[in-house]
N, CA, C and O of each residue as an XYZ file, in Angstrom:
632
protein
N      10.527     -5.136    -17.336
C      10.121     -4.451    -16.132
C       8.658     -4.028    -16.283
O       8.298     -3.335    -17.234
N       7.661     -4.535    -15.151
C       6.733     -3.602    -15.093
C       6.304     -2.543    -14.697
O       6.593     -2.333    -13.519
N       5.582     -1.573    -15.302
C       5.127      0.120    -14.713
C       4.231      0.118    -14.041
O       3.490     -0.861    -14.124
N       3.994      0.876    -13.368
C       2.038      1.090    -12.735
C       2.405      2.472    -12.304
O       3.332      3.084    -12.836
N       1.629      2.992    -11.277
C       1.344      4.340    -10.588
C       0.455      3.946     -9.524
O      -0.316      2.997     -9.668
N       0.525      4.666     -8.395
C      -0.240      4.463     -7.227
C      -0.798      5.936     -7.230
O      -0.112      6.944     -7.402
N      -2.314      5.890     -6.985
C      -2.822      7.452     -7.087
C      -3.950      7.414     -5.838
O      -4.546      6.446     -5.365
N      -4.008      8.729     -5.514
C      -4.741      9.007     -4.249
C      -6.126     10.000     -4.562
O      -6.200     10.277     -5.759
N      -7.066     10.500     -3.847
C      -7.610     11.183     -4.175
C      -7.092     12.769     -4.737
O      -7.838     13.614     -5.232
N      -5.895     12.876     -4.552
C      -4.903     14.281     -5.210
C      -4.899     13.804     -7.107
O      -4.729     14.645     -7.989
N      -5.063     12.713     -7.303
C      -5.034     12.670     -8.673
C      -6.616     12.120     -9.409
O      -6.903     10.946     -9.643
N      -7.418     13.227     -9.652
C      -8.561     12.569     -9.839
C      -8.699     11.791    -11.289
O      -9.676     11.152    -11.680
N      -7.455     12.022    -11.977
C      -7.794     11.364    -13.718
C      -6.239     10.781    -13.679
O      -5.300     11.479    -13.296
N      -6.124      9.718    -14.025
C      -4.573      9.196    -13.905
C      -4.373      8.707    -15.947
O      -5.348      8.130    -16.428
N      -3.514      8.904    -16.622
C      -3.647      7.886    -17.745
C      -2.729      6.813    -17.799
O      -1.529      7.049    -17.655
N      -3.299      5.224    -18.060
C      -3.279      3.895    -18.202
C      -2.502      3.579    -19.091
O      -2.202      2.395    -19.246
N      -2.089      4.383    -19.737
C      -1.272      4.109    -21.238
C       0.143      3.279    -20.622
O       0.990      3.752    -19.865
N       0.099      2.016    -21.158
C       1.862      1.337    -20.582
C       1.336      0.586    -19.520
O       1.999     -0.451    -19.480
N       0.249      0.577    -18.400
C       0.456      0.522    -16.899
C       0.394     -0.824    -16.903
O      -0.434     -1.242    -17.713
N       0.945     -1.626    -16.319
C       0.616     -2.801    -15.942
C      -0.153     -2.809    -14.488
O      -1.028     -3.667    -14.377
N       0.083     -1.930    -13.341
C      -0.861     -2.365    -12.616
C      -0.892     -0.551    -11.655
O      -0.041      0.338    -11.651
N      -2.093     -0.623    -11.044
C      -1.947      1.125    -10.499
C      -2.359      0.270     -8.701
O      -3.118     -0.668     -8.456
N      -1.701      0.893     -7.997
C      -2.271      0.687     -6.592
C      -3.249      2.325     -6.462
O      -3.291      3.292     -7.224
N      -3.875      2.071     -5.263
C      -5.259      2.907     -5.236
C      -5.249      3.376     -3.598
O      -5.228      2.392     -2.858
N      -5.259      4.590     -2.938
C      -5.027      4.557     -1.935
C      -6.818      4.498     -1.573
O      -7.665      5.069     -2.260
N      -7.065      3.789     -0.518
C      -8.174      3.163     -0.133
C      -8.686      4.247      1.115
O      -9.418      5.234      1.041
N      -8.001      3.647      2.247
C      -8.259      4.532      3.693
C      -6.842      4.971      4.247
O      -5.707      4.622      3.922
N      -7.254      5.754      5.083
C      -6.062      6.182      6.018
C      -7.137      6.425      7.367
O      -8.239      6.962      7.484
N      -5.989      5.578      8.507
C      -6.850      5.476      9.835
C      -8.460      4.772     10.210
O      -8.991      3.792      9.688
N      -8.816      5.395     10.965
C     -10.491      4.907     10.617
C     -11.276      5.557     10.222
O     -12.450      5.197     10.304
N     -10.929      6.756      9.648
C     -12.265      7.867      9.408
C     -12.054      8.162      7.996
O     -13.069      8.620      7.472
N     -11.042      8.041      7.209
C     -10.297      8.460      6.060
C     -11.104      7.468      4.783
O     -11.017      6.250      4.941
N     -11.787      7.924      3.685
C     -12.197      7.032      2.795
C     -11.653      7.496      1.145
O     -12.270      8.512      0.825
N     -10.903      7.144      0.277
C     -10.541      7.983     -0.992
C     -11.796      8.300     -1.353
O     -12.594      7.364     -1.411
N     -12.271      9.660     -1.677
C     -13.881     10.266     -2.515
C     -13.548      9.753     -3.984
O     -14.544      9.621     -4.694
N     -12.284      9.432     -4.585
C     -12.352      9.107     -5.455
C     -12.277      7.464     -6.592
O     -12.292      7.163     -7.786
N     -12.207      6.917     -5.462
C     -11.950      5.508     -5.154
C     -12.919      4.433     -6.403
O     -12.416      3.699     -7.253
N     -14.419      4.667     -6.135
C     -14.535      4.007     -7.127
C     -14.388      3.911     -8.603
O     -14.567      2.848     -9.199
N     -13.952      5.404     -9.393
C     -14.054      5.660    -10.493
C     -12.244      5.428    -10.594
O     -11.907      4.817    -11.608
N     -11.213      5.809     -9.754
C      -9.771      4.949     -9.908
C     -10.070      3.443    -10.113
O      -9.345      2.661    -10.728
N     -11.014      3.209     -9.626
C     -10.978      1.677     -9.774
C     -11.407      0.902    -10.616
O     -11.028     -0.192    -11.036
N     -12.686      1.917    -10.947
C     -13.017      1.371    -12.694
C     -12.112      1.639    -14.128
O     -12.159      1.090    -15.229
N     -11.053      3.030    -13.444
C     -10.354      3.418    -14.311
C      -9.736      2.102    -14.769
O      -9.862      1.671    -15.915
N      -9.070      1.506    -13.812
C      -7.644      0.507    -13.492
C      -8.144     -0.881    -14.060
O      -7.324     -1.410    -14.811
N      -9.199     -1.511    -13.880
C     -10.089     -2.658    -14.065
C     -10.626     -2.223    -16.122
O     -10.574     -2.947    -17.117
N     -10.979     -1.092    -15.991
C     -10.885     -0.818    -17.493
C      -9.838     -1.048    -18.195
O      -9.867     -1.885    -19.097
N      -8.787     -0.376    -17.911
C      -7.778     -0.626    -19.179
C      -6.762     -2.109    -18.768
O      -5.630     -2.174    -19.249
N      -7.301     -3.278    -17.830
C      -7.388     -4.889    -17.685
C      -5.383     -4.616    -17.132
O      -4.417     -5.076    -17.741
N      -5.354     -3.948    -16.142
C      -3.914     -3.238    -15.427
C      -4.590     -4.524    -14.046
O      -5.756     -4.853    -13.829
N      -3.272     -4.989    -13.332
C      -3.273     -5.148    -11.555
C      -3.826     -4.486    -11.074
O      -3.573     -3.346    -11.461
N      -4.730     -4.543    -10.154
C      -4.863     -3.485     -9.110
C      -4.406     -3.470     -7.600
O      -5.227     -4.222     -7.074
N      -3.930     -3.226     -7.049
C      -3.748     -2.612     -5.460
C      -3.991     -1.953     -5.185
O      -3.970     -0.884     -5.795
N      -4.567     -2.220     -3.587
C      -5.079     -0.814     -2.661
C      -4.249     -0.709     -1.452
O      -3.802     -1.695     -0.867
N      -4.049      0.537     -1.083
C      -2.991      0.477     -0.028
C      -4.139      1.553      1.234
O      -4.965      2.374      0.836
N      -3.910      1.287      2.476
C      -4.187      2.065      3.805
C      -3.083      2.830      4.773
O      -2.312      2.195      5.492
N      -3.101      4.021      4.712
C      -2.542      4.178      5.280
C      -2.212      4.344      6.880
O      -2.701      5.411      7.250
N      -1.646      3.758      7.806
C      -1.412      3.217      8.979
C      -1.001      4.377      9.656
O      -0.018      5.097      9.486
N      -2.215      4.444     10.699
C      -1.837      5.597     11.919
C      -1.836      4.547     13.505
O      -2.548      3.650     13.956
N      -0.747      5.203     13.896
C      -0.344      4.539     15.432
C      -1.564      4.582     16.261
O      -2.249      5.530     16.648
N      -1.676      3.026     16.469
C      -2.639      2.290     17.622
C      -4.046      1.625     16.836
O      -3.924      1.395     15.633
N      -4.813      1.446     17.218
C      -6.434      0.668     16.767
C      -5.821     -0.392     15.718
O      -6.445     -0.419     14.657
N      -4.975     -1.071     15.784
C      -4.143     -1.698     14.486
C      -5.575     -2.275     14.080
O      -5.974     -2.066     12.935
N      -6.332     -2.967     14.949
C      -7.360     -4.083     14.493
C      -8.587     -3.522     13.968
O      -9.210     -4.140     13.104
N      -9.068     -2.188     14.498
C      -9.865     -1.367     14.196
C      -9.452     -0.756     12.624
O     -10.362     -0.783     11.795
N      -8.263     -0.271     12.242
C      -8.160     -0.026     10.761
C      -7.865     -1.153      9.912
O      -7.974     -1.160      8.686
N      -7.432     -2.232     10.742
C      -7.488     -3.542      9.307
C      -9.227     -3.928      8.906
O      -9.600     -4.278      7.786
N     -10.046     -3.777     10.010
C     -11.469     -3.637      9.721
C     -11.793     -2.764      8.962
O     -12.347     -3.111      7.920
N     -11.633     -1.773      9.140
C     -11.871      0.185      8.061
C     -11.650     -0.420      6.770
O     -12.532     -0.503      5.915
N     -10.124     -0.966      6.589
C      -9.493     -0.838      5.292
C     -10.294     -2.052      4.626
O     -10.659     -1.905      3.460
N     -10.578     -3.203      5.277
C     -11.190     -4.229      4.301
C     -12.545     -4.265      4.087
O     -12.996     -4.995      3.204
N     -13.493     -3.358      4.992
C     -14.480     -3.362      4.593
C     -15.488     -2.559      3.661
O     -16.683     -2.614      3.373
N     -14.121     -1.605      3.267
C     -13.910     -0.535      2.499
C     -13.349     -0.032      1.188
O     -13.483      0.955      0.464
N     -12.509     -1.400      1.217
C     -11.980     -1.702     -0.321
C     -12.412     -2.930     -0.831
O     -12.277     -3.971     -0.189
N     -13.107     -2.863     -2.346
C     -13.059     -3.599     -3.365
C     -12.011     -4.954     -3.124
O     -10.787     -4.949     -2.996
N     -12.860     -5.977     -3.115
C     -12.362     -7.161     -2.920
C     -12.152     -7.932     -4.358
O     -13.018     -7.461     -5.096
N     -11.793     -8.389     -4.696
C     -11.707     -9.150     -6.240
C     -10.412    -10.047     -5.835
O      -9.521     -9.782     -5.027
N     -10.601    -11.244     -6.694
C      -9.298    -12.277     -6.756
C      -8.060    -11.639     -7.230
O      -8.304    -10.857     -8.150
N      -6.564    -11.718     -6.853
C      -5.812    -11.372     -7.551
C      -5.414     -9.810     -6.994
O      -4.270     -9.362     -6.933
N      -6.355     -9.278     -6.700
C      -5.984     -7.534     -5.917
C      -4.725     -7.846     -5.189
O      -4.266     -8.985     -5.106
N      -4.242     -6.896     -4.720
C      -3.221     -6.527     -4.007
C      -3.601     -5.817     -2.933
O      -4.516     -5.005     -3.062
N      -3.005     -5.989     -1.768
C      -3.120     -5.162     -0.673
C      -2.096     -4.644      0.237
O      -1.374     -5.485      0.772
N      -1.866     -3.155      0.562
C      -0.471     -2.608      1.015
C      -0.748     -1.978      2.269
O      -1.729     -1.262      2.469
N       0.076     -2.239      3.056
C       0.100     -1.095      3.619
C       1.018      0.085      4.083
O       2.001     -0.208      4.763
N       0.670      1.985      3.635
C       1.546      2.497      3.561
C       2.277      2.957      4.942
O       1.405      3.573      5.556
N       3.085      2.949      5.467
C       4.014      2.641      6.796
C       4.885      3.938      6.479
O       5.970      3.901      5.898
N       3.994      5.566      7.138
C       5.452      6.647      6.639
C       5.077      7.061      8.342
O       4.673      6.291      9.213
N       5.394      8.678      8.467
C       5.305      9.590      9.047
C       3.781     10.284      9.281
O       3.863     10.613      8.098
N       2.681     10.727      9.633
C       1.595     11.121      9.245
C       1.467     13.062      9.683
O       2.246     13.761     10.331
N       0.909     13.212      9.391
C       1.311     14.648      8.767
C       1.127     15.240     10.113
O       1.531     16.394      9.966
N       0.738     15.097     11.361
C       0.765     15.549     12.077
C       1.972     15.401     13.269
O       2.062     15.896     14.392
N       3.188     14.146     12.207
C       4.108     14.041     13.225
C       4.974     12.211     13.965
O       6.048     11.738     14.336
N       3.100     11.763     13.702
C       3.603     10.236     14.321
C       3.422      9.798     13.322
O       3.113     10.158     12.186
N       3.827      8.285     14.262
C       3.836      7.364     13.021
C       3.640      5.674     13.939
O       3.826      5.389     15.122
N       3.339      5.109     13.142
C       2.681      3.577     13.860
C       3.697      3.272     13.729
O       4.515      3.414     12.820
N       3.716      2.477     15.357
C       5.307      1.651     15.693
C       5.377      0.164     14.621
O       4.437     -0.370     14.033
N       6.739     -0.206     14.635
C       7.081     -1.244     14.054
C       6.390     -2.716     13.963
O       6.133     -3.479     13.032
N       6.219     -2.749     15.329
C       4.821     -3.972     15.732
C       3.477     -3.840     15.560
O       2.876     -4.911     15.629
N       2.566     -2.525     15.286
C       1.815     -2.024     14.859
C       1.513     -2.692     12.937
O       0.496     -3.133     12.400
N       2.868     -2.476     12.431
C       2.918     -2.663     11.259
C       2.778     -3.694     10.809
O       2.101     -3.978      9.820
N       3.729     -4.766     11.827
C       3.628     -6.181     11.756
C       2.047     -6.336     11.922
O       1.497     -6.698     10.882
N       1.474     -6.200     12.664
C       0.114     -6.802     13.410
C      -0.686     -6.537     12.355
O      -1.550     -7.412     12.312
N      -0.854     -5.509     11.213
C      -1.542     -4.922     10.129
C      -1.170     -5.732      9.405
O      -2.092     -6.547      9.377
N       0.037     -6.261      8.413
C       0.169     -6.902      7.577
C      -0.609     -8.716      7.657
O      -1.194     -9.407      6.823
N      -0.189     -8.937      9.208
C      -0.627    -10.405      9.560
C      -1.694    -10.224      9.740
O      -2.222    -10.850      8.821
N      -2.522     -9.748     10.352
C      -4.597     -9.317     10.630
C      -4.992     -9.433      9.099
O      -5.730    -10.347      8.732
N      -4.384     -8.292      8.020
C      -4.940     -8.251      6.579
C      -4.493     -9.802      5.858
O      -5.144    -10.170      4.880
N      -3.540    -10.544      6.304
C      -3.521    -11.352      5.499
C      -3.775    -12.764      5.879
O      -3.539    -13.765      5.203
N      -4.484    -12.660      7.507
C      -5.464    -13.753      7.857
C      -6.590    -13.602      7.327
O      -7.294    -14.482      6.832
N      -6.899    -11.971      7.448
C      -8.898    -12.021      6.893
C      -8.459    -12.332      5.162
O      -9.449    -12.807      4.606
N      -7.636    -12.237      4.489
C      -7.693    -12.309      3.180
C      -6.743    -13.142      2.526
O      -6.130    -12.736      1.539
N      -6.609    -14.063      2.913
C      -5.193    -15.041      2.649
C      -5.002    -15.486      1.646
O      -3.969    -16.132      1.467
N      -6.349    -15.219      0.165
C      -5.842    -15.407     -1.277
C      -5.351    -14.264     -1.684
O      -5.353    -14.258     -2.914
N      -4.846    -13.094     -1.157
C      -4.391    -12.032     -1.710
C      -2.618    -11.700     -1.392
O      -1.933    -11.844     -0.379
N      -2.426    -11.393     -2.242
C      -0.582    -10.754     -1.708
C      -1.091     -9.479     -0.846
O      -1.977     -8.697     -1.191
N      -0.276     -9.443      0.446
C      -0.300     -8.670      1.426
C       1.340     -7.628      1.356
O       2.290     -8.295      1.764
N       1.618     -6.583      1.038
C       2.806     -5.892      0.600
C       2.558     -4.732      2.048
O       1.606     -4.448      2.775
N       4.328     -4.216      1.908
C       4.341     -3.248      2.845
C       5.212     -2.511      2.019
O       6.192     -2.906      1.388
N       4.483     -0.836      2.154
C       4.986      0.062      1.504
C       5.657      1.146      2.427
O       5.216      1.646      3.462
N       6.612      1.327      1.900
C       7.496      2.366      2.990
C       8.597      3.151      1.604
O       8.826      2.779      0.453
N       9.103      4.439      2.460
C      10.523      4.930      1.962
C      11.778      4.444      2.185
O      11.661      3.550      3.023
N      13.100      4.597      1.813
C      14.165      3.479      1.940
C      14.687      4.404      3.813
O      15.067      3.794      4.812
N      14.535      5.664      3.705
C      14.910      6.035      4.984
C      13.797      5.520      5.799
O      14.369      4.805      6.622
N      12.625      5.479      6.022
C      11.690      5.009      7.019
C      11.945      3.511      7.801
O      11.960      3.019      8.930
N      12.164      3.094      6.141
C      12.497      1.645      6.531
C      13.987      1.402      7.602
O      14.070      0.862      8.706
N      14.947      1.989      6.815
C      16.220      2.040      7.435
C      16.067      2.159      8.776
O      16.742      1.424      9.496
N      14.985      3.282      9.466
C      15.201      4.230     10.480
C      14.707      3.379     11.860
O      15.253      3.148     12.939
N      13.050      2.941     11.116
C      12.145      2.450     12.314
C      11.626      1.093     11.784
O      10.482      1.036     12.236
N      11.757      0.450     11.373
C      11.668     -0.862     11.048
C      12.812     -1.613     12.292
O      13.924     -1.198     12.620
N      12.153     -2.694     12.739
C      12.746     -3.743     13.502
C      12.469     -4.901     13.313
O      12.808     -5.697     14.188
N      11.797     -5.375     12.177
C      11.135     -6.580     12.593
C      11.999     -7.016     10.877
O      12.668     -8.045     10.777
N      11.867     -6.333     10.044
C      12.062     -7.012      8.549
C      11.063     -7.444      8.138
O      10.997     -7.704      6.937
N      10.060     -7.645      8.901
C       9.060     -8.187      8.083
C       8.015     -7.203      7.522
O       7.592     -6.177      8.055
N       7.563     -7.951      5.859
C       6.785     -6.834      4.717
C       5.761     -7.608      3.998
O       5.354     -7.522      2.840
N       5.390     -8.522      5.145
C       4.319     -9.427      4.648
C       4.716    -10.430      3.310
O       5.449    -11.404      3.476
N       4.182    -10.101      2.047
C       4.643    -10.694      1.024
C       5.822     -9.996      0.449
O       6.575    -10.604     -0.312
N       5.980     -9.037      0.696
C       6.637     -7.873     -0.444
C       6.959     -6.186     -0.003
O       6.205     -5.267      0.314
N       7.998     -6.257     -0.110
C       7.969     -4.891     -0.122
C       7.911     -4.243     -1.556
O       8.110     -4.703     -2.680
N       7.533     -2.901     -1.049
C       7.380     -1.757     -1.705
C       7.966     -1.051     -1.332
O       7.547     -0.540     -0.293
N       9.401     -0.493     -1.925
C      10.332      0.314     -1.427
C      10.140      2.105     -2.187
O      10.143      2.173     -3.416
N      10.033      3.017     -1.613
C      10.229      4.073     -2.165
C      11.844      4.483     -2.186
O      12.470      4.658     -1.140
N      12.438      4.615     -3.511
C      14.187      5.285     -3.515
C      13.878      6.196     -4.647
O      13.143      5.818     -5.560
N      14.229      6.981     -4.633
C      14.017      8.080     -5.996
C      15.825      7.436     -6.336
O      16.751      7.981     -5.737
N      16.057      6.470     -7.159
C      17.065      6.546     -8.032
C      16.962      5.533     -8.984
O      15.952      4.846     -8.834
N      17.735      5.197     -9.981
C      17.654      4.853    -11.084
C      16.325      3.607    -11.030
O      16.624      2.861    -10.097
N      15.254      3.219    -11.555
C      14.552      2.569    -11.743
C      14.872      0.877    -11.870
O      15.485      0.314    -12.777
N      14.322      0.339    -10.797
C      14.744     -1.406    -10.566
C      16.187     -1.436     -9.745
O      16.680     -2.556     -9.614
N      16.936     -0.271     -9.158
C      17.888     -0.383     -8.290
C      17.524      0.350     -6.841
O      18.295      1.270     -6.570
N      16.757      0.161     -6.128
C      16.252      0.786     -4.855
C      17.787      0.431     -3.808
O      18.003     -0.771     -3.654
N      18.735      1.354     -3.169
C      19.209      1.012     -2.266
C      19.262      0.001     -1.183
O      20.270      0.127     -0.489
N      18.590     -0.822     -0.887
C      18.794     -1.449      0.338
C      18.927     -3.021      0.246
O      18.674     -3.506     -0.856
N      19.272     -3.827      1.209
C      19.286     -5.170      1.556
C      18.659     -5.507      1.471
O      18.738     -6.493      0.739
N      17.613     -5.275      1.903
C      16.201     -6.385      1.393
C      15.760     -6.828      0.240
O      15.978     -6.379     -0.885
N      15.117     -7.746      0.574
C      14.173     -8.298     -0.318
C      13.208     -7.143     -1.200
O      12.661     -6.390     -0.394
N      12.971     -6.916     -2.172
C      11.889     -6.243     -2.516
C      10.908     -6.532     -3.651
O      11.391     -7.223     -4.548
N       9.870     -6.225     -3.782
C       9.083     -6.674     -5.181
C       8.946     -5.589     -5.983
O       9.044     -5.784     -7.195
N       8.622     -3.846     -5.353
C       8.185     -2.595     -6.174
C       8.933     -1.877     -6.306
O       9.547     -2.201     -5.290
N       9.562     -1.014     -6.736
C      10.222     -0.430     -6.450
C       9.802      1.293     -6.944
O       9.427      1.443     -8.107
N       9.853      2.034     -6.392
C       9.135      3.688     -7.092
C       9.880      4.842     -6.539
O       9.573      5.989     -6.865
């Protein structure tokens, strides 16, 4: 099994010890940039870990934040790219087709990269209609490690 950690600007020093790969939260919306972004990224590229960056998705401008997020994150062969699909703290949340349209936009402008969709196992359950997670999901289940609850397909599990 492989480990990693996904860290946001809330974790300004993460340690690498074990990681095989860390995702990196990049943007959220169009105005949102991690302040801590490039030094996670040299962290992650230092100790020779995967990297992924994930955006997090606020309802509507779908095309306007797949622009934000790629012109804003570190491009390299092999990266990973997610996008995180929850609730946003003020309440909403980007509809199901929204999500779709983000995963397919990011993985026309970038089509040598794995394109992943990150969600919780209730989010998914709740407001998902389509099934589709681009390359991969990324399931959040807080239970035993490599057994995430659900039917799907998945690649991450955390």
């Amino acid at each position: 099994m492989l480990h990693g950690v996904d860290v946001s600007a809330y974790q300004p020093s993460y340690d690498t010890d074990g990681l095989d790969f860390v995702f990196i939260k990049s943007t959220e919306g169009r105005t949102y940039v991690n302040p801590r972004l490039d030094a996670q990224v040299k962290r992650a590229r230092d100790a020779e870990c995967v990297v992924g960056f994930y955006h997090f998705l606020w309802p509507g401008d779908v095309k306007d934040q797949v622009a934000y997020f790629l012109s804003r994150t570190p491009e390299k062969e092999g990266d990973l790219l997610a996008v995180d699909w929850e609730q946003t703290g003020g309440g909403t949340r980007a509809s199901s087709a929204d999500k779709d349209r983000f995963l397919r936009a990011v993985k026309r402008e970038r089509p040598g990269h794995r394109v992943l969709l990150y969600c919780n196992r209730a989010f998914w359950r709740t407001h998902d209609t389509s099934g589709y997670a681009g390359d991969g999901l990324w399931i959040a289940d807080y239970v035993a490690a490599g057994k995430p609850r659900i039917e799907a397909s998945w690649r991450i599990h955390q």
